[in-house]
Each structure stands twice: as C-alpha cells, then as structure tokens.
N, C-alpha and C positions, 0 to 999 in steps of 0.2 A: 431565564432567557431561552429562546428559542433557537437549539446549537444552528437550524437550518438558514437560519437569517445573521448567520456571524459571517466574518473571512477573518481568514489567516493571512498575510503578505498579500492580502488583494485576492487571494482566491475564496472561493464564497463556500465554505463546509456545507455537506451533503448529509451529516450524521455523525455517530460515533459510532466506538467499537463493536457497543450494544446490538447494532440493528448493522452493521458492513455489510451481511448476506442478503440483504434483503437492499441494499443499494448497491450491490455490485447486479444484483437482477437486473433491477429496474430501471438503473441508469445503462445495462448492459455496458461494464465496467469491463476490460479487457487487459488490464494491470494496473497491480495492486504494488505501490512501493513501500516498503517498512523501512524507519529508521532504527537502526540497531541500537542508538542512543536513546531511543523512546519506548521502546517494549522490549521485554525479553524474549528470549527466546522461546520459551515456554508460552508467551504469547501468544506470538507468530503460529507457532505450530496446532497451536488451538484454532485460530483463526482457518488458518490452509485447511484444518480439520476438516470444520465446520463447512467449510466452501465444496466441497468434493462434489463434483458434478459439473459444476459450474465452469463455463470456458473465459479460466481466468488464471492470469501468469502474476506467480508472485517473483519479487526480489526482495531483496534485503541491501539498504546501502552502509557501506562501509563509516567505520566512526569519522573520518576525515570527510566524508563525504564526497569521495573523488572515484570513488567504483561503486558497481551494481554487483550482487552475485544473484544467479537465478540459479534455476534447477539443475541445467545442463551447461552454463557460460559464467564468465565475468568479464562486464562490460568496463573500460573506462571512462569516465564521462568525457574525458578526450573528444571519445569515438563518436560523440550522440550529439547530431547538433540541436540546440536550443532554440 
C-alpha cells in the first residue's frame, strides 16, 4: 500500500522514515516531533544528522507524553494550546 494515502488518528502520513528529508523540503516542514516510545535514540540522532541544513526544529516528547524537550527548552504540553 501506498504509505502516502494511509492516516494515522485522522492525519493523512506524508512518508516514512526513509524519505523525512526530502518531505521536511518539500512540504517545508518547520518541526519535527519524535516519540521517544517509537525510535531510539540513536534514531533520532541519525535522523537530526541527515537533516543538517535544513531550517527545521526537532523535539523529542517525553514517554508520558506530557513534555516536549527541544534543543534549548522543555516545553509542557500545559503550555501549548491545541
């Protein structure tokens, strides 16, 4: 199946992991959220690798799913309205 014609909870995926650099381009993607339950770390940091150039803000959200941590902050989802 074609992952670009799936959704997840009603959002319609864009890609996978495989091709991210090339849909954070082209969709001009300006944050990236990682679940820390879904990739590792070592992931993540491939991923951030890979992207270098690109004006694009990663987080990481916490396993409870109740904070963000970026590069320079942590956010509460408190803080962020929805």
């Amino acid at each position: 199946m074609d992952k670009r014609r799936e959704k997840i909870n009603g959002y319609k995926v864009l890609g996978s992991l495989d091709n991210i650099k090339k849909i954070i381009a082209d969709e001009k993607v300006e944050k990236v959220i990682f679940s820390s339950e879904d990739l590792s770390f070592d992931q993540m940091f491939v991923i951030v690798s890979e992207c270098q150039g690109l004006n694009v803000e990663f987080l990481v959200s916490g396993k409870e799913l109740d904070y963000l941590v970026g590069k320079s902050s942590i956010t509460m989802f408190d803080d962020i309205p929805f």
